[in-house]
VEXSETI-150038 format. One line per 8 residues: number of its first residue (from 1); for each residue x, y, z of C-alpha. Coordinates in steps of 0.5 Angstrom, whole numbers, plus 500, padded with zeros to 3 digits. Layout:
<nodes>
NUM> X/Y/Z  ... $
</nodes>
This chain:
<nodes>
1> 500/500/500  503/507/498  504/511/505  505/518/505  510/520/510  509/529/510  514/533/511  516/540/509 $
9> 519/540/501  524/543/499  520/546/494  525/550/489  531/544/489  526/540/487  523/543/482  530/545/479 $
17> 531/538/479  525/536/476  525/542/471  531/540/469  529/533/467  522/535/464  526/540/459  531/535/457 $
25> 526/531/455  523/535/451  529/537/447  530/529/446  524/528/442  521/533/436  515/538/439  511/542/435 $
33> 510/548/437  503/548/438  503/542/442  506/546/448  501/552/449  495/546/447  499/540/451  499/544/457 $
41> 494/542/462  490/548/466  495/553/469  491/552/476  485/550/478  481/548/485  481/556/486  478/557/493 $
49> 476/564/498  479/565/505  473/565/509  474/572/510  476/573/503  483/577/503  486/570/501  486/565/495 $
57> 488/558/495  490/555/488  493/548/485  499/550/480  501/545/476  509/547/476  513/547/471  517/540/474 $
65> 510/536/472  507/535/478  502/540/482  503/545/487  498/549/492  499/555/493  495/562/497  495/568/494 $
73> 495/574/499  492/581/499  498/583/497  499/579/490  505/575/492  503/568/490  507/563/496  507/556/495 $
81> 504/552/501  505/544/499  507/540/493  505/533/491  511/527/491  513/526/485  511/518/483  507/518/489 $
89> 501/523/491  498/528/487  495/535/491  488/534/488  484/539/492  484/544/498  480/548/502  480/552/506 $
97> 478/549/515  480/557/516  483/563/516  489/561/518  490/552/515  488/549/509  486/542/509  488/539/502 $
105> 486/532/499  492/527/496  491/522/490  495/516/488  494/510/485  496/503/489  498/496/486  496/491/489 $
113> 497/483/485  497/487/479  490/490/480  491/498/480  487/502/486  486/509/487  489/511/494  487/518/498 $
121> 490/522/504  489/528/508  494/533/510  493/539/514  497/545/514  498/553/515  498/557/510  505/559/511 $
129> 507/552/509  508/550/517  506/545/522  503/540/516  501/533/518  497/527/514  491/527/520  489/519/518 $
137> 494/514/517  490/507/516  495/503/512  490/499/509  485/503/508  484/506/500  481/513/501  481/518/507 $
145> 480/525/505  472/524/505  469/530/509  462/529/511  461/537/514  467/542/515  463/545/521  465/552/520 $
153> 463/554/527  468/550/530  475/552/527  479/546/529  475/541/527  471/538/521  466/530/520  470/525/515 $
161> 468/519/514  472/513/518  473/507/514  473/500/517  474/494/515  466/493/515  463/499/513  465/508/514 $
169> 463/511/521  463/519/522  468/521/527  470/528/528  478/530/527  482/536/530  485/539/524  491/540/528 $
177> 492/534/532  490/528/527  486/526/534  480/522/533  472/522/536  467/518/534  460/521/532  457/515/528 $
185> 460/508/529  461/505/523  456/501/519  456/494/515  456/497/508  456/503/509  458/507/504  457/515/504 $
193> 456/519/509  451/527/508  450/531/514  445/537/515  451/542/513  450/544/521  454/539/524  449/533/524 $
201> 449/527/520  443/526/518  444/520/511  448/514/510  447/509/505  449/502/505  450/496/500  449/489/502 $
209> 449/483/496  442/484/496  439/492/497  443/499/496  439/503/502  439/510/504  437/511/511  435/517/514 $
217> 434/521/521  429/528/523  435/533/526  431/533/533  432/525/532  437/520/534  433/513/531  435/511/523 $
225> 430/510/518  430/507/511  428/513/506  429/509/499  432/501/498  432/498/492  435/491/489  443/491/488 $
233> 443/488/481  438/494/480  444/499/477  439/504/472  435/506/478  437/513/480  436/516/487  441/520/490 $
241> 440/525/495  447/530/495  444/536/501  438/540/505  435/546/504  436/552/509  430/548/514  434/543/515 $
249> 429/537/514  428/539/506  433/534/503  435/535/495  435/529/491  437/527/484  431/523/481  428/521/473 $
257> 423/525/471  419/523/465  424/520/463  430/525/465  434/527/470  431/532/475  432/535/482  427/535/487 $
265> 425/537/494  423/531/499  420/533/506  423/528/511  418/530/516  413/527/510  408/533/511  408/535/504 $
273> 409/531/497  415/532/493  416/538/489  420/539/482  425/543/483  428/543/476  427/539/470  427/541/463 $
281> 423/537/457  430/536/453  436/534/456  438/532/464  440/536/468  448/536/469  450/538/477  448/542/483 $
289> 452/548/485  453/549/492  457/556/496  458/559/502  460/558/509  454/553/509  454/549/502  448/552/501 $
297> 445/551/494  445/556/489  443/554/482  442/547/478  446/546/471  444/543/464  446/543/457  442/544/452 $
305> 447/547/445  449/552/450  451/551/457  446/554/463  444/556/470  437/556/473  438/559/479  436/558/486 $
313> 438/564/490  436/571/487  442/574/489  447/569/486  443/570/480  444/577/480  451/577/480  451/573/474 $
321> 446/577/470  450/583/472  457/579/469  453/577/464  451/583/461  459/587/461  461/580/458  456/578/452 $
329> 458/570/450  461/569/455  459/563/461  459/565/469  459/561/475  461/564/481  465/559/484  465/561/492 $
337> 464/567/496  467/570/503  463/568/509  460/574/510  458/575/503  461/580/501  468/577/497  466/572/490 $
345> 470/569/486  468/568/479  471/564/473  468/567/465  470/563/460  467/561/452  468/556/447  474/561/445 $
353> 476/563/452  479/557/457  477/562/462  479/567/467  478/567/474  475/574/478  474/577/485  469/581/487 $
361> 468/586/493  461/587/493  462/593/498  466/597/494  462/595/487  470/592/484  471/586/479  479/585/480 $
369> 482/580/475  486/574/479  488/569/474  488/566/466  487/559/466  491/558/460  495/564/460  500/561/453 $
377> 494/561/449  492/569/451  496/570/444  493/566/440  486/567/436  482/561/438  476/558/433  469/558/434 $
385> 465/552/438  458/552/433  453/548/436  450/544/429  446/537/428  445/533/422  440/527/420  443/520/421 $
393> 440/515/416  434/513/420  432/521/419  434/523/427  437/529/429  444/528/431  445/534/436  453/536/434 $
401> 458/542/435  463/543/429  470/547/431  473/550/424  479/553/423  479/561/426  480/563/419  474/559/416 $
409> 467/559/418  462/554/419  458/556/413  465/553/408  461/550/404  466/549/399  472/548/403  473/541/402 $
417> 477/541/408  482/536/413  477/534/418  477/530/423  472/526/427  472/525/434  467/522/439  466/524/446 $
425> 468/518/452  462/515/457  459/512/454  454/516/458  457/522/457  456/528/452  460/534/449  458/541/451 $
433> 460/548/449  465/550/452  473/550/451  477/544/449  484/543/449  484/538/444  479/540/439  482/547/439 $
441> 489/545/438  486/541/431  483/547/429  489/551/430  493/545/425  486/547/420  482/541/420  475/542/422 $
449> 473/538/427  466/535/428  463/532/435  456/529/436  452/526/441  451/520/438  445/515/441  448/512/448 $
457> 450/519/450  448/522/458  444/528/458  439/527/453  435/523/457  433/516/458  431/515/450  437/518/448 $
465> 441/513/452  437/507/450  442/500/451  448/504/451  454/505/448  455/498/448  450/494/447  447/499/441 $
473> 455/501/438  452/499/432  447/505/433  452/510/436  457/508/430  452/509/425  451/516/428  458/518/428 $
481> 460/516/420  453/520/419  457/525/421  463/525/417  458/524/411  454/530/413  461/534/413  463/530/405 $
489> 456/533/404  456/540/406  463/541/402  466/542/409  470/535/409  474/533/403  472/526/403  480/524/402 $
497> 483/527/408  479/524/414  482/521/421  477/520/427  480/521/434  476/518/440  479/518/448  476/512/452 $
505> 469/510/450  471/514/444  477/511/443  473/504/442  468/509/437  473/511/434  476/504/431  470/500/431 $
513> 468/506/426  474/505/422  472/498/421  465/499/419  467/504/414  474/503/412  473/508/406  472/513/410 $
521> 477/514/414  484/514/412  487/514/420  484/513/427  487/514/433  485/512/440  487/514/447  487/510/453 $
529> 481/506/449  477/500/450  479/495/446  475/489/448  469/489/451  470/482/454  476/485/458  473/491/460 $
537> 468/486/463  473/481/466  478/488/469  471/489/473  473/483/477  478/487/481  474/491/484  466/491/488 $
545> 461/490/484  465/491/477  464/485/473  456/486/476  457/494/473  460/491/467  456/486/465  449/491/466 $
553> 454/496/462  456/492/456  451/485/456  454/478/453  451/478/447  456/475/442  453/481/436  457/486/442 $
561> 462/481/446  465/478/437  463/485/433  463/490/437  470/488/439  476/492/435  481/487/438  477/481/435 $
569> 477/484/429  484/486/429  485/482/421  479/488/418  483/494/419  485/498/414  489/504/415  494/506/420 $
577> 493/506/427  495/510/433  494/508/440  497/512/447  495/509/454  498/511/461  500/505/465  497/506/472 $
585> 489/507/468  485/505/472  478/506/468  481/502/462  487/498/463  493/498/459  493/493/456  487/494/452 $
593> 492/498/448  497/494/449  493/487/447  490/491/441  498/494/437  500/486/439  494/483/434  495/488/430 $
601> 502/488/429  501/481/428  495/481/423  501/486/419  498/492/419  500/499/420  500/502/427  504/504/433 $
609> 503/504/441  506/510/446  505/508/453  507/513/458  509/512/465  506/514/472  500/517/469  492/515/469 $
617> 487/516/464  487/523/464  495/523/462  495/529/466  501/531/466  505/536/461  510/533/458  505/526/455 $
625> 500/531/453  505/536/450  508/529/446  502/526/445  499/532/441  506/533/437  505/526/435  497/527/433 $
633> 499/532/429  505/529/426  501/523/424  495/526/421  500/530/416  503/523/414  495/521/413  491/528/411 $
641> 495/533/410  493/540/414  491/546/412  495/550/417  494/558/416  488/557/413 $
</nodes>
């Protein structure tokens, strides 16, 4: 088990160190110079407000690779607090206990008998970088920064979740001392814990082989009932309470409504029925948003062609609509506000914009600009996100977004164009309007790039979804080659220069699309792609429930498990083939990649295979992202062309 014994870095030998390393890296391999700006990952992220609002905590990602926290005073002088350790842990999240002491979530992977685990720790630390400590050192326990109620009244405590080896309880930390005192002891089963947001534990919800139950208390109770139960192998049921209402006794709860997901309002005390609190009759709502010193719920998010907010407080939506109108086009979330809700901080972004960061004084009527998310690509002209849909072959409304490149317009008829398509992951995921790195970077390099919600996405509602991505690939694919049709026949796409890039379940998409229309592609790359469903379904056997998950996920239908399997098929491909993987993924394993280059190697045919060290499915690192876009943008070159310039 990995073990994270804290001390005080010696921040800048280690990143000289490291730099030194990173960048002689770089100079051993070709780089193309729009790799660099793109390949970065976010300059930082996980901004937060002091409680007071004078201070601003941050992760960086350092130069070095590896991400750094750090505070940002009233006097602009940014200071780091705490560094990852290098091939270890990673600094997720930090958040602030208190004026004066942060607590920050570390995140590594654990191998254990060749199966990979994510692992968690807690470190508290002052915001001088002193007095740090990891706060639970449980050898054999995977995740250990689960906080249930950060108890703002109490500044030296907070509620976290205590694992056993049964189930969780909740005991009640020193953020100072590391010492312990039980609150609820720990259940078997149990698997989550939500309390009130005023100190009182008021849910848990437990699994047992047979039942998934939530049970509940009344705040002036101390007896547990059972509040909703449904059958373990029942894995399309959805409901997921996620807090309260000001009145303590209102519970907020994820739950189907006609057929797409809504937030409703339940009365505990059984006095009134369920309200609707928001739903929408075309898409699924996407995320709750909660601020303030009490987690309070502020608005609902859902994606329609554009991202949106409903409001629940009036005066969060009057700062937003007040943005709003100074930045036309623009997304605005605010991120977090001071204690006494005077200070927000607010992030504003686009399609062309990645986002910068704000603090606002209400008091003084002042909007002080903070931070770039992605400062190299201030320079840079950036291509428009066009929310677009075509008709699949059955005659249905593909709901899309094309990227074209700065200089052209969505209306190119006539452009004939390197295209590429490139298929979200999920399955039950989804596109939306907003920056992306990936297809910015394409479009930057001329290629139009076309991203559908195919059928077997999330956010559509049930409908849309229907079997899913796996068992209906052959639905799904249909779409996604409908949309490259869809581009030959505007007069966008050449019909000779297509290539299809897929990440995950994309990546998965975007083989098995080459091989049911060879003719239409002339490369494919997959990153950290599915390449088997039998394999992803045996991969969930290292873990509880997995193969279960999987088996409902994917089914055991041969149409799925022989034809829907790119490694099977591995004698069928055609053109040229590109695949990367990190080593430590834990949502695909590697050796999806690594078994497919080796059945296509075998079956004589053009592909190569990059593997990068020490990192997970996101490649959240620089440097691989930076040599990963380098070599995507060597290769479609060799296959297509580019129309860079242009």
């Amino acid at each position: 088990m990995i073990e994270l014994a804290y001390r005080q870095l010696a921040l800048v030998l280690i990143t000289i160190l490291s730099l030194s390393i990173f960048n002689a890296a770089l100079a051993n391999r070709e780089v193309d110079s729009l790799a660099v700006p793109f390949g970065k990952v976010p300059d930082l992220w996980n901004v937060r407000l002091s409680p007071d609002g004078s201070k601003i905590s941050y992760v960086h990602m350092a130069e070095a690779g590896f991400p750094v926290a750090y505070i940002l005073s009233s006097n602009g002088e940014p200071a780091p607090v705490i560094a990852s350790m290098p091939g270890k842990f990673d600094v997720r999240w930090c958040q602030w206990a208190n004026n004066e002491r942060l607590l920050c979530g570390f995140y590594g992977i654990d191998n254990k008998r060749g199966a990979l685990f994510p692992v968690t720790r807690l470190v508290s630390v002052n915001i001088d970088g002193s007095d740090g400590r990891v706060l639970l050192k449980y050898e054999n326990t995977q995740f250990q920064d689960d906080i249930v109620d950060w108890l703002p009244e109490d500044s030296q405590h907070v509620l976290i979740e205590m694992p056993s080896r049964r189930g969780t309880g909740v005991s009640k930390l020193n953020i100072y001392t590391g010492q312990t005192s039980v609150v609820e002891r720990d259940r078997i089963g149990a698997g989550k814990w939500i309390s009130d947001g005023h100190g009182l534990v008021r849910l848990r919800y437990s699994v047992s082989s047979q039942k998934r139950t939530w049970f509940f208390r009344l705040a002036d109770s101390e007896s547990w009932s059972v509040l909703h139960e449904t059958l373990t192998e029942d894995v399309d049921s959805v409901y997921y309470p996620i807090g309260f209402g000001q009145d303590r006794n209102t519970l907020f709860v994820y739950k189907m409504r006609n057929g797409r997901l809504a937030l409703v309002s339940e009365d505990l005390r059984r006095q009134r029925e369920e309200q609707v609190v928001f739903s929408h009759p075309a898409v699924d709502i996407s995320h709750v948003k909660k601020i303030g010193r009490f987690n309070r719920f502020v608005a609902v998010g859902y994606a329609t062609d554009k991202l949106h907010l409903h409001y629940i407080d009036k005066d969060i939506e009057t700062i937003s609509q007040k943005i709003s109108q100074a930045m036309p086009g623009k997304s605005v979330t605010v991120i977090d506000e001071s204690w006494d809700q005077r200070f927000y901080l607010v992030l504003i972004s686009s399609d062309r914009d990645p986002g910068t960061y704000y603090r606002i004084d209400l008091q003084e009527n002042q909007m002080q600009e903070i931070f770039s998310r992605r400062p190299d690509l201030n320079d840079y002209e950036l291509a428009v996100m066009d929310p677009v849909s075509y008709r699949a072959r059955d005659d249905v409304e593909i709901p899309s977004y094309l990227t074209m490149p700065a200089k052209a317009t969505a209306t190119a008829t006539g452009k004939a164009l390197p295209a590429v398509i490139m298929p979200h992951g999920g399955p039950e995921s989804r596109d939306v309007w907003d920056f992306n790195w990936m297809s910015q970077f394409l479009a930057a390099k001329g290629y139009a790039v076309l991203q559908s919600n195919f059928r077997g996405s999330g956010g559509y509602g049930d409908e849309w979804v229907g079997e899913g991505g796996f068992r209906q690939w052959r639905l799904a694919i249909n779409d996604i080659n409908d949309g490259a049709n869809w581009l030959i026949d505007e007069g966008i796409a050449d019909p000779e220069r297509i290539c299809v890039i897929g990440w995950s379940y994309g990546g998965y998409a975007a083989l098995l699309s080459t091989l049911e229309a060879p003719d239409l592609y002339q490369c494919t790359v997959s990153i950290a792609g599915v390449t088997d469903p039998w394999t992803l379904i045996m991969d969930g056997r290292n873990y509880v429930g997995g193969k279960t998950s999987a088996m409902k996920l994917i089914g055991s239908e041969e149409e799925t498990i022989q034809q829907g399997s790119p490694l099977k098929r591995a004698k069928e491909f055609q053109g040229p083939i590109m695949l990367f993987h990190g080593d430590r993924d834990i949502n695909v394993a590697v050796r999806h990649s690594k078994k497919m280059h080796k059945a296509l190697r075998k079956a004589d045919k053009n592909t190569e295979l990059f593997l990068y060290e020490d990192t997970a499915h996101s490649i959240w690192r620089d440097n691989y992202r930076i040599d990963m876009l380098s070599k995507i943008g060597q290769f479609l070159e060799a296959n297509i062309g580019s129309n860079q310039g242009n």
